[in-house]
C-alpha positions as CSV (number, residue, x, y, z in Angstrom):
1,X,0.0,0.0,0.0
2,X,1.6,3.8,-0.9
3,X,1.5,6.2,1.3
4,X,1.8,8.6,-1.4
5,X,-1.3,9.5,-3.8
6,X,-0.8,9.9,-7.5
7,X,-1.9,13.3,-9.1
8,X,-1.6,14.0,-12.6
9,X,0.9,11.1,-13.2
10,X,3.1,11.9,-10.9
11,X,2.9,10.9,-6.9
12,X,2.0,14.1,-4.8
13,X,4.2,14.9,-1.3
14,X,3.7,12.4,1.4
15,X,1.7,14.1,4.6
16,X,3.8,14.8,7.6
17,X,1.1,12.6,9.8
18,X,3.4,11.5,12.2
19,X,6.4,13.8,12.8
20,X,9.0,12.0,10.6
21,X,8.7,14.2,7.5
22,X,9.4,17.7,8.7
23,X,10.4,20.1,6.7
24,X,13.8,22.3,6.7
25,X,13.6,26.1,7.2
26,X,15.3,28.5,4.8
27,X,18.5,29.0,7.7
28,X,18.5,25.6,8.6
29,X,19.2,24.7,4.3
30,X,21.5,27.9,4.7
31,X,23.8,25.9,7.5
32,X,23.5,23.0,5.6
33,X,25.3,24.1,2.2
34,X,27.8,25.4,4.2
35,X,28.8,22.1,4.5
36,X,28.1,20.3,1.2
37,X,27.3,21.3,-2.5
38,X,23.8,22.3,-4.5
39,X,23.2,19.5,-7.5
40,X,20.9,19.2,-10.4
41,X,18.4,16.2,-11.0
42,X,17.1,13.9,-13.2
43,X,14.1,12.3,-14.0
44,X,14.4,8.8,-12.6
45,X,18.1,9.4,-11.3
46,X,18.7,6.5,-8.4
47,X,20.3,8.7,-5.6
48,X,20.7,6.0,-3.3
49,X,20.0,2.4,-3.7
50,X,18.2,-0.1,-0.9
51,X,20.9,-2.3,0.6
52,X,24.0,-0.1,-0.3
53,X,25.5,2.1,2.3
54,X,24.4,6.5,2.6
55,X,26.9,8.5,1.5
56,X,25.5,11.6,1.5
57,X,22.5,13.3,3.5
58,X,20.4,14.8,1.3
59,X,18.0,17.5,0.8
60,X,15.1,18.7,-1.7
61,X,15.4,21.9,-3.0
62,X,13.5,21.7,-6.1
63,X,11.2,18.9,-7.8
64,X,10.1,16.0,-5.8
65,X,12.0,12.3,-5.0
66,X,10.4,9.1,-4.2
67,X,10.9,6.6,-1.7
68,X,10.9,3.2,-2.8
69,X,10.3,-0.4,-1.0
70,X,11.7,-3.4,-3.3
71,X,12.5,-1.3,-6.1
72,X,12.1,-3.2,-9.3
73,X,11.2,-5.8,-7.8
74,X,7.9,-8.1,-7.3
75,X,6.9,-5.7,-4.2
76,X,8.0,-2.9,-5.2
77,X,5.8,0.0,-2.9
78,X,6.1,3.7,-2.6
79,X,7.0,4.6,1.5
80,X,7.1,8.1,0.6
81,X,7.3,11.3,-1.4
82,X,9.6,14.3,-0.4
83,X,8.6,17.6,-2.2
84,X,11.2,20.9,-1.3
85,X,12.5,22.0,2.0
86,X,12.4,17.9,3.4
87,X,15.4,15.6,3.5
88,X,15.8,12.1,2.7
89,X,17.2,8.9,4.4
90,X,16.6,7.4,7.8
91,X,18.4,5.8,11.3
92,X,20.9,4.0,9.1
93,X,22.5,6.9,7.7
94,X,23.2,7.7,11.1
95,X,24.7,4.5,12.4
96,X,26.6,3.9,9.2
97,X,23.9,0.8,8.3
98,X,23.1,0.1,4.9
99,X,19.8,1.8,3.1
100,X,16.4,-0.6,3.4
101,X,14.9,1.6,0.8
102,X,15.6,3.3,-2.9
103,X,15.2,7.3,-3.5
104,X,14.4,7.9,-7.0
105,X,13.4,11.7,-8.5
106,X,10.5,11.8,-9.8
107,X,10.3,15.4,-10.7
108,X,13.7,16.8,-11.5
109,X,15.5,19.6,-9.9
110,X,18.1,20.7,-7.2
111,X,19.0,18.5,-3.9
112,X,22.2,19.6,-1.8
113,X,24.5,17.1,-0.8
114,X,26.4,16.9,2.9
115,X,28.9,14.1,3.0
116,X,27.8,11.8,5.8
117,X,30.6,12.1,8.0
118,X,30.4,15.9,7.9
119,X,26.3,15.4,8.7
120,X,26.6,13.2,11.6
121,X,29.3,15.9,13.1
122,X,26.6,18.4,12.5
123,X,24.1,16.3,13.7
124,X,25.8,16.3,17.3
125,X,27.1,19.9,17.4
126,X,24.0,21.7,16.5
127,X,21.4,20.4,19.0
128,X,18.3,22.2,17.2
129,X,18.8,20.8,13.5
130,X,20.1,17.6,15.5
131,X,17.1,16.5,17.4
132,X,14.8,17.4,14.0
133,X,16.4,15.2,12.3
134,X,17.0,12.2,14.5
135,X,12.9,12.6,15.8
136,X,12.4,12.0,11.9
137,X,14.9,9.4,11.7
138,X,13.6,7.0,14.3
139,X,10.3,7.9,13.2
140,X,10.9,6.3,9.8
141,X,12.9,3.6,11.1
142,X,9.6,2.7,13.4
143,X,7.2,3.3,9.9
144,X,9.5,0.5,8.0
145,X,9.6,-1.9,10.6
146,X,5.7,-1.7,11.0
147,X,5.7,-1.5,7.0
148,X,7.6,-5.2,7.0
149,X,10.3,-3.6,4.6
150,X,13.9,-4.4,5.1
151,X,14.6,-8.2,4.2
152,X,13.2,-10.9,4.6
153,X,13.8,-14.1,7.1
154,X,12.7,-17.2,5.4
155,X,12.1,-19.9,7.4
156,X,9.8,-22.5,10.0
157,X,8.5,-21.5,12.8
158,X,9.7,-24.6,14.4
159,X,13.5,-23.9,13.6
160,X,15.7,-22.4,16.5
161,X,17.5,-20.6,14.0
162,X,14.7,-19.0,12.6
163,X,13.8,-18.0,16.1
164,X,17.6,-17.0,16.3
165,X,17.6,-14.6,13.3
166,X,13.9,-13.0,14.1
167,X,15.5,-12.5,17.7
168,X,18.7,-10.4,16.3
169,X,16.6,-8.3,13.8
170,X,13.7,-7.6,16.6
171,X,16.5,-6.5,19.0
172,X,18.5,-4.6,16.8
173,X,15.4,-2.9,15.9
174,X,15.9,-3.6,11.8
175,X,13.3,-3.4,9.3
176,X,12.5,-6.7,8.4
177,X,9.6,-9.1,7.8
178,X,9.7,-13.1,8.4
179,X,7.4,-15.5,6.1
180,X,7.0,-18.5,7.8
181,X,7.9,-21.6,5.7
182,X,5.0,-23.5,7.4
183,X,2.4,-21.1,7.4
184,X,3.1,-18.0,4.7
185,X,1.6,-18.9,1.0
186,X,4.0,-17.0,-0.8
187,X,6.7,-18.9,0.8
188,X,6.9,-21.6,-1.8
189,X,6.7,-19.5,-4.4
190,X,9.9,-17.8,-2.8
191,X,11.9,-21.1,-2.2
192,X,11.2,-21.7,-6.5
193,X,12.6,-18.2,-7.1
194,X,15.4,-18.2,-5.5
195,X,16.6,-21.7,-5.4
196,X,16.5,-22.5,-1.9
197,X,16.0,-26.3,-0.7
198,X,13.8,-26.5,2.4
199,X,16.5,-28.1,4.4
200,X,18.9,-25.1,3.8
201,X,16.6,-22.9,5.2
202,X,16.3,-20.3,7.3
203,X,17.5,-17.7,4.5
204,X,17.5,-14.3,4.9
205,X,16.8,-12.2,1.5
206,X,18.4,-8.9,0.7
207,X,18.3,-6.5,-1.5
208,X,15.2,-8.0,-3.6
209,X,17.9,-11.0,-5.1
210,X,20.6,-11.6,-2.3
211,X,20.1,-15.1,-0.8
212,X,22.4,-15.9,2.8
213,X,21.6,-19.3,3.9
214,X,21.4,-19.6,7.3
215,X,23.9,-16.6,8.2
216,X,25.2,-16.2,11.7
217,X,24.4,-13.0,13.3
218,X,27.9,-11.8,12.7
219,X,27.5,-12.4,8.8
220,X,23.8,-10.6,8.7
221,X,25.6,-7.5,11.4
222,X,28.4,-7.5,8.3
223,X,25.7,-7.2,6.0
224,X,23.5,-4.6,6.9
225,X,26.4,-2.7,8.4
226,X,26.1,-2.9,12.0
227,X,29.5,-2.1,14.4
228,X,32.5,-4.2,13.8
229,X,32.0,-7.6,15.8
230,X,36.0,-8.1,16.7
231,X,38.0,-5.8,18.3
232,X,41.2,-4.4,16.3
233,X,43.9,-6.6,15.7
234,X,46.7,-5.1,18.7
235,X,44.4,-2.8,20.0
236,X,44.2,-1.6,23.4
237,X,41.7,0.0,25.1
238,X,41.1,2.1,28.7
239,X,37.9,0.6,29.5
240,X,35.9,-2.4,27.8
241,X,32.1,-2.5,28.7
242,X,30.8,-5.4,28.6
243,X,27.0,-5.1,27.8
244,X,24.9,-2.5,25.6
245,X,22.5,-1.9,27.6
246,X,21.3,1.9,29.7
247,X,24.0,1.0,32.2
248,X,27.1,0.1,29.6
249,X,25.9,2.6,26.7
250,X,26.4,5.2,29.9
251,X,29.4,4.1,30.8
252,X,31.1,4.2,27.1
253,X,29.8,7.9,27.1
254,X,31.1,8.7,30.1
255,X,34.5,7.2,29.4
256,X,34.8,8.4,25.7
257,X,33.5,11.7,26.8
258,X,36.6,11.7,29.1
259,X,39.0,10.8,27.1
260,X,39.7,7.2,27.8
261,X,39.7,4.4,24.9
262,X,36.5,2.9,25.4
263,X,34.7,0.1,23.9
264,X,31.2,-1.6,24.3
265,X,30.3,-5.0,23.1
266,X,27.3,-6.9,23.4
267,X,26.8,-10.6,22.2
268,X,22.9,-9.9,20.6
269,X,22.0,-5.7,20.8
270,X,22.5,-2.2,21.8
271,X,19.8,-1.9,24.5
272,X,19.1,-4.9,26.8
273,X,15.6,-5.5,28.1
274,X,15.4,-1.5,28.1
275,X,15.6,-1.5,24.4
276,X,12.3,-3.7,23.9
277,X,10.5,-1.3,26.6
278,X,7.7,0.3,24.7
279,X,7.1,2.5,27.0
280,X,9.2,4.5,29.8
281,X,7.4,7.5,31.4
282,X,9.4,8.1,34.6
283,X,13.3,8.5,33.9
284,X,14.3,11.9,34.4
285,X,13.7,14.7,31.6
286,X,11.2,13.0,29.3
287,X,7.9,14.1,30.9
288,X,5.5,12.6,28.0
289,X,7.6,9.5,28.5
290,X,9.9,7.7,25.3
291,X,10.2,4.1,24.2
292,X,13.1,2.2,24.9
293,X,14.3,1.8,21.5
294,X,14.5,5.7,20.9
295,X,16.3,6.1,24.6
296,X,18.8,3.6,23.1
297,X,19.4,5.1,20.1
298,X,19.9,8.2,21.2
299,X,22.3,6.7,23.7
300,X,24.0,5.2,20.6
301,X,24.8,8.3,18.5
302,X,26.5,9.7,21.6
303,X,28.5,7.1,22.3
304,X,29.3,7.8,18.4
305,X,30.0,10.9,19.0
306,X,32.6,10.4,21.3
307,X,34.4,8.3,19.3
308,X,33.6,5.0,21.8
309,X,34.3,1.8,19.6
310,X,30.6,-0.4,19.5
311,X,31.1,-3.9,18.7
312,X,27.4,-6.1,18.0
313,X,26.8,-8.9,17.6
314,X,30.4,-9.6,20.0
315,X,30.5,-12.1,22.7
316,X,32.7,-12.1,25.2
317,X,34.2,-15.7,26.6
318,X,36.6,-15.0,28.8
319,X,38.9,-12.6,31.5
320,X,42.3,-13.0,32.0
321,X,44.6,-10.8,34.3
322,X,47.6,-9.5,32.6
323,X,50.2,-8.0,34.8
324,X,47.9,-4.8,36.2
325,X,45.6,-5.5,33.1
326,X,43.3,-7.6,31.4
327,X,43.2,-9.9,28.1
328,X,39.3,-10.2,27.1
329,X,38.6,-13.1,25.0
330,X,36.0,-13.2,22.0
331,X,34.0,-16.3,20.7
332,X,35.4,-15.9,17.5
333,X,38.9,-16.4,18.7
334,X,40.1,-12.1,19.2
335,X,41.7,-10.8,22.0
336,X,42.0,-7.3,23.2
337,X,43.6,-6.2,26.2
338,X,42.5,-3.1,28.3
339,X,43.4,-1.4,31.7
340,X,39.8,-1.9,33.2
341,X,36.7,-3.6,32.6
342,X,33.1,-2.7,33.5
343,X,30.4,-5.2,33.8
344,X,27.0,-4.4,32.2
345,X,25.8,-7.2,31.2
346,X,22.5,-7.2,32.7
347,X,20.0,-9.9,33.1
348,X,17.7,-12.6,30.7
349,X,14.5,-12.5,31.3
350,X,12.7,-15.6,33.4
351,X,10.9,-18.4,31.3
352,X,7.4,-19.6,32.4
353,X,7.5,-23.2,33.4
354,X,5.1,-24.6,31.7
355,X,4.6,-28.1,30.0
356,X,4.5,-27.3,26.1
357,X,5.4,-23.5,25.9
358,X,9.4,-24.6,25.1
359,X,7.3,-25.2,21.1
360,X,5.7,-21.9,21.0
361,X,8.5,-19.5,22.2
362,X,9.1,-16.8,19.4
363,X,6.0,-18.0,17.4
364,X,3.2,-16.9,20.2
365,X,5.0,-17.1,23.2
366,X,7.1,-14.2,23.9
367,X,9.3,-12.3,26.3
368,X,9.7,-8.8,25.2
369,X,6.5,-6.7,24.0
370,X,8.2,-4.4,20.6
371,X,6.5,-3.3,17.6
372,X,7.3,-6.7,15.9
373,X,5.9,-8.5,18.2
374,X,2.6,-6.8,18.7
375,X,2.6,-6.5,15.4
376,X,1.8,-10.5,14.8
377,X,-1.1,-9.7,17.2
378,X,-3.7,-8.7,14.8
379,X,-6.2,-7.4,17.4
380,X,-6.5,-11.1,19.1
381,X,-6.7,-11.3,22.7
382,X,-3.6,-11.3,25.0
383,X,-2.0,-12.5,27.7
384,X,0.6,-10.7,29.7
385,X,2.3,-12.7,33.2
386,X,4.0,-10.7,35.3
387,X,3.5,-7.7,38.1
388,X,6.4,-5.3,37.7
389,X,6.7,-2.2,35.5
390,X,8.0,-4.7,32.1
391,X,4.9,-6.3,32.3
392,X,2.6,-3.1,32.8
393,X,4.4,-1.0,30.4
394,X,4.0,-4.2,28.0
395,X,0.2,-4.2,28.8
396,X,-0.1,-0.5,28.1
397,X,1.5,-1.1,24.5
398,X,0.2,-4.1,23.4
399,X,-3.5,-2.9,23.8
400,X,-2.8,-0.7,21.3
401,X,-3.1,-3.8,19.0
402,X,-4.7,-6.2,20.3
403,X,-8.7,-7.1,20.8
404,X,-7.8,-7.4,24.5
405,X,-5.2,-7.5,27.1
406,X,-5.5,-9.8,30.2
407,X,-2.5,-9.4,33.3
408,X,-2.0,-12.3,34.6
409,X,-0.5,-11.7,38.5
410,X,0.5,-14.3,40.6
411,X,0.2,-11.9,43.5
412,X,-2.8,-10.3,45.5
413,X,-2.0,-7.1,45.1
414,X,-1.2,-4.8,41.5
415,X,0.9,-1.8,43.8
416,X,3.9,-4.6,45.7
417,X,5.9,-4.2,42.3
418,X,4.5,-1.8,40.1
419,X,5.2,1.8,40.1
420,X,2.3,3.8,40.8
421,X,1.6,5.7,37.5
422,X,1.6,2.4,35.8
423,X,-1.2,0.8,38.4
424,X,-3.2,4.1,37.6
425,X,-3.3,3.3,33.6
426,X,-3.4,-0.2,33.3
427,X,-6.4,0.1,35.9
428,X,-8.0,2.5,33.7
429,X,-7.4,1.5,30.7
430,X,-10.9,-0.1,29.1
431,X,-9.3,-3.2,27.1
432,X,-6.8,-4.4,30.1
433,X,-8.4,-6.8,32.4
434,X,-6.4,-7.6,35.6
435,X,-6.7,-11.4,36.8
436,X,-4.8,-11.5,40.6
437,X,-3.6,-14.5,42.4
438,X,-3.6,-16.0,39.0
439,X,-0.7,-18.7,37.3
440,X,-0.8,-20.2,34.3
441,X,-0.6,-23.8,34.1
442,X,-1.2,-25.3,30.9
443,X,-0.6,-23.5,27.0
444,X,-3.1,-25.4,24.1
445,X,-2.5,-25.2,20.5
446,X,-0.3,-26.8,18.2
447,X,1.0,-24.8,15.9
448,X,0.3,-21.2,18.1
449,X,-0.9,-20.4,20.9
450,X,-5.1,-20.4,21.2
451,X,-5.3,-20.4,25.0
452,X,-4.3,-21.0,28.6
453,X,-5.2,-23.1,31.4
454,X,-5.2,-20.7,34.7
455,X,-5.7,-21.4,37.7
456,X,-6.7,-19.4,40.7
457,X,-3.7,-20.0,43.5
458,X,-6.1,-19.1,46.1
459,X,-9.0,-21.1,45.6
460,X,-7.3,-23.5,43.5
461,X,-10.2,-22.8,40.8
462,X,-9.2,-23.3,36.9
463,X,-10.7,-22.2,33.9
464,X,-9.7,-21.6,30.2
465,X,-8.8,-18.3,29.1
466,X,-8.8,-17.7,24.8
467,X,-5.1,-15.7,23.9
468,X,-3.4,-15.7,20.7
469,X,0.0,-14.5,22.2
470,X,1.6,-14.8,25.3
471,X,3.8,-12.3,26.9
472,X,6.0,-13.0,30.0
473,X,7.8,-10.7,32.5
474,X,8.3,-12.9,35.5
475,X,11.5,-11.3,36.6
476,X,15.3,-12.2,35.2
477,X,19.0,-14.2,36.0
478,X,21.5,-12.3,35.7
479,X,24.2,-13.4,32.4
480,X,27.0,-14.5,34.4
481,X,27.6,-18.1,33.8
482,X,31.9,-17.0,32.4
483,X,32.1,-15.3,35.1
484,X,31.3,-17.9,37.7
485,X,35.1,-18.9,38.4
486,X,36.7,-15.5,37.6
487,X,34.9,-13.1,40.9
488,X,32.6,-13.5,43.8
489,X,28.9,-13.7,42.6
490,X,26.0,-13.8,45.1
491,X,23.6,-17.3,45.5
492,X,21.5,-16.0,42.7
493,X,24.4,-15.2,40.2
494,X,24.5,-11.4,40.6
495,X,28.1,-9.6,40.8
496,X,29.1,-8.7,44.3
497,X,31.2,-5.0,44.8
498,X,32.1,-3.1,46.7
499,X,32.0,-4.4,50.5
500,X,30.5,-7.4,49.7
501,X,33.7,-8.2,47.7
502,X,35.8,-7.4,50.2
503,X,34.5,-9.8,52.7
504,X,35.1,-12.7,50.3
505,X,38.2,-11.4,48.3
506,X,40.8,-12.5,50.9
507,X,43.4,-9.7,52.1
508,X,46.5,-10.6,49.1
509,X,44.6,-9.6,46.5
510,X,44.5,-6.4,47.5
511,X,47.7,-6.3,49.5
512,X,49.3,-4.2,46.6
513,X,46.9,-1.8,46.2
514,X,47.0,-0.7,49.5
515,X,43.3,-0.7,49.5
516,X,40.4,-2.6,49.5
517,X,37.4,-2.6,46.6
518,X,35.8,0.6,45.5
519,X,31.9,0.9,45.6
520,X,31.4,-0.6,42.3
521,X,34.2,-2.9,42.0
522,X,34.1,-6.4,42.3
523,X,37.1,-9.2,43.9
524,X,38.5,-8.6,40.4
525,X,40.9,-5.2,40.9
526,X,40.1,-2.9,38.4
527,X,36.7,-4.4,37.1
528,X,33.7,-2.7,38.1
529,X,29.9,-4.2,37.9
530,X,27.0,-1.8,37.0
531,X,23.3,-2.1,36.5
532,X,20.8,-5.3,36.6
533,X,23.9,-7.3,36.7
534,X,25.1,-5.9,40.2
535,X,24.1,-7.9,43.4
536,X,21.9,-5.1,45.1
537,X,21.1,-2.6,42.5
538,X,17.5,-1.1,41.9
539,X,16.6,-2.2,38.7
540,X,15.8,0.7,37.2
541,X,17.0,2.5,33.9
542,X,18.0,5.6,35.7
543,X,19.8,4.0,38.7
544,X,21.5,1.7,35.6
545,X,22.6,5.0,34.1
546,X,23.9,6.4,37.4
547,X,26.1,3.5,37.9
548,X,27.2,3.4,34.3
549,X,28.8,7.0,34.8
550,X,29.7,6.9,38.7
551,X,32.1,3.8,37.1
552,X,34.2,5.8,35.3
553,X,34.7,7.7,38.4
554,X,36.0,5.0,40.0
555,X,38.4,3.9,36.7
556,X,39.7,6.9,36.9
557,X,40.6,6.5,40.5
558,X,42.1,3.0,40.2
559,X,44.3,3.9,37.2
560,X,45.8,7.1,39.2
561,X,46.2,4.6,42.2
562,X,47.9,2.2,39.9
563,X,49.9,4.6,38.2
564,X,51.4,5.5,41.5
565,X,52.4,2.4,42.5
566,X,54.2,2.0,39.5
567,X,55.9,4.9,40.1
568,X,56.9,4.2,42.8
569,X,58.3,0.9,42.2
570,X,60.7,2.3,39.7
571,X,63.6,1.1,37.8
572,X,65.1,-0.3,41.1
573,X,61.7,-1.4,42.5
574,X,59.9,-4.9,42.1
575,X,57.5,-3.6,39.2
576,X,58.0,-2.3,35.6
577,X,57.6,1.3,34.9
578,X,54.8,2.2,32.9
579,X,53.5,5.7,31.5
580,X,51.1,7.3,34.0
581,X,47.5,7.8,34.0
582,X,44.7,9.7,35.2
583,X,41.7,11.3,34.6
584,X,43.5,14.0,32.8
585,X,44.2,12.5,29.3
């Protein structure tokens, strides 16, 4: 379906319905060709191409350009039309990710060009034209996911790898659309066209005739132009932050912004469970609330900005002291090394013990609430198990799309874990029904979900309840299974600092240092633990954040207390000499 009408032959300017097809003012153009060149156009000149990376940021100064899904090809749709004064492209020109659509001018006449590396400077130096711009950006990046443009995942809902793939593109919030080799009708027709053997399936199609069988995430992250997944060959780095979520993405901004050689990696997504929140309405300065995936990107471009080094899809195996560093080991065989190392690795969310549910995870059984997943909702009933703030703000979202939303909460009372604004809503809100003391114990269907057996925990009453899709936020384990032999964890797996580490660290560990753990730091010298991932934090985005930048504090003092003892050691002391350090650089 185009979202553009056609008027005397020729498609007429897309609406700005939605915020993400603003307009430029005559100053803001002027600030603009200071920094690239005016150019003449051509009917039907391609001036970028889906699947190919943005060179150039470009705007409409004359005649109009359209915006094309599948150009060429069998599904070929028009996303939009962009008349003078409006500028093309979307999130990936930002993040350096390929295009998932095709501009073409329709009616020729002048665009100005700003090299990309010149716009994304720009983009972070001027905050005005900066926050127009990226509001537009993620607004169009939400339109194509909900649009199903992007490439396409090819494959069974019964295949882990399927599930695999539609994971990575749900949580690195990419335009895509999955046809289920089971279910879809066009998805025989695909497998003639391009070739593809059932049993070589899942495939992912790109760019209307590229075929990857089975990629890893590594390979589709190469293709579509996500962060390097390795580190640099020899590199070293300040701090390595293990973990993209609100606690590490602070962190890498704090460090970068101070100087220090910082690099993030996560083994799936920039984000964590906070990047599939739809909804957060109380951290600090966003009073009309903002969904996690538009917190994280934001967080993204200014970790960018500093110059911090991302690395997605990259999972880390393993941490080896080194002298007063550390060697951090990759799965696919890279090492760096680095002079400190903060935890962020946050937390997986529970899974619902249930006999049966293992077959319908990722097909109607799901444990984050995004616009892919509501999308597959197609105003059916709900479920929704769980009575903390993920499961409300889930709740809240998802009856936006669906017929009906029932919470299911094993508890007697909605207020013991949800914040208070969120109680307020969901018990307002006309389609959410709230079912108390409730568990589920039984899923039916066999190919999706059609309903649960529930039973009432206090009167030990069951009943049937109909639900096309069931969501579950029954609280999380922490990802710390390397890290069980390397530093004190608590009985639950959580990372213990501070003076919790020091109880069970033993006294030579720290003999050297003269000192025992910092606040943040764990049995490990010099490696802190932030966020969901820390034994005692409040999980909570902003107290993530907090510890995220309060860690770099606490780098910053190690290093200068390392670099003193170094010192001091000297050419006749016991240790090397080494260059000093210190928050300075």
């Amino acid at each position: 379906m185009s979202s553009a009408e056609h008027v005397h032959g020729g498609p007429r300017e897309t609406p700005d319905q939605y915020g993400a097809f603003p307009r430029l003012s005559a100053a803001q153009l002027q600030i603009l060709a200071t920094h690239g060149e005016r150019r003449r156009t051509t009917e039907n000149e391609v001036l970028y191409r889906e699947g190919e990376p943005f060179r150039e940021f470009l705007a409409v100064l004359s005649g109009t350009v359209e915006i094309i899904h599948d150009h060429g090809g069998p599904e070929e749709r028009t996303v939009a039309v962009h008349g003078p004064g409006r500028f093309l492209g979307e999130l990936g020109l930002l993040e350096g990710q390929a295009a998932f659509d095709t501009a073409v001018v329709r009616e020729p006449g002048e665009i100005l060009a700003v090299p990309v590396g010149r716009q994304r400077a720009l983009v972070s130096r001027d905050p005005v034209l900066g926050d127009l711009i990226l509001r537009a950006y993620l607004g169009r990046r939400h339109l194509l996911i909900g649009l199903g443009a992007g490439f396409r995942i090819l494959g069974s809902c019964y295949s882990p790898d399927t599930l695999r793939l539609r994971e990575f593109a749900a949580r690195n919030r990419l335009p895509h659309r999955w046809v289920d080799l089971e279910k879809d009708k066009e998805a025989e027709a695909l497998l003639r066209r391009f070739g593809v053997r059932p049993e070589e399936t899942p495939v992912v199609l790109w760019k209307g005739d590229q075929v990857l069988r089975n990629p890893s995430n590594a390979e589709l992250a190469r293709i579509i132009g996500l962060p390097a997944p390795s580190p640099e060959a020899g590199r070293r780095y300040d701090v390595m932050v293990v973990g993209a979520g609100p606690a590490g993405l602070a962190t890498a901004v704090y460090g970068a912004s101070d100087g220090l050689t910082t690099a993030v990696v996560d083994a799936v997504a920039t984000g964590g469970q906070a990047g599939t929140s739809s909804r957060i309405e109380n951290y600090l300065g966003f009073p009309s609330g903002i969904s996690g995936g538009e917190l994280i990107e934001r967080a993204v471009l200014q970790a960018r900005k500093f110059d911090a080094h991302l690395m997605v899809p990259a999972k880390v195996t393993g941490l080896t002291p080194h002298n007063d560093e550390y060697v951090v080991s990759f799965a696919d065989g890279s090492r760096a090394r680095t002079g400190a190392v903060v935890l962020a690795s946050g937390v997986w969310y529970r899974k619902l013990e249930v006999p049966g549910i293992d077959r319908l995870e990722g097909i109607s059984v799901y444990y984050a609430a995004t616009v892919h997943e509501a999308s597959l909702c197609r105003a059916d009933p709900v479920a929704v198990v769980g009575g903390g703030n993920s499961a409300g703000q889930a709740a809240l979202f998802l009856a936006n799309h669906a017929s009906r939303v029932q919470l299911l909460i094993r508890g007697r009372d909605l207020n013991a874990d949800m914040s208070r604004y969120l109680v307020d809503q969901v018990e307002r809100h006309p389609k959410i029904e709230v079912l108390l003391h409730t568990e589920v114990r039984r899923v039916f269907g066999a190919e999706k979900l059609e309903a649960l057996l529930v039973e009432d925990n206090t009167s030990g009453r069951r009943r049937k309840v109909r639900a096309a899709a069931l969501f579950v936020f029954i609280g999380a384990r922490p990802r710390t299974e390397w890290l069980r032999d390397l530093l004190a964890l608590d009985e639950k797996g959580f990372v213990l600092t501070g003076a919790d580490a020091q109880a069970l660290a033993g006294p030579d560990r720290w003999a050297s240092l003269g000192r025992g753990p910092l606040p943040l730091e764990t049995t490990l010298p010099g490696v802190f633990a932030v966020g969901d991932v820390r034994s005692g934090s409040v999980k909570r985005v902003a107290a993530a954040t907090g510890e995220g930048a309060m860690s770099i504090h606490l780098v910053h003092e190690h290093r200068q207390q390392t670099g003193n003892l170094v010192r001091a050691a000297g050419p006749e002391g016991r240790g090397p000499v080494r260059a000093q350090s210190g928050p300075g650089r």
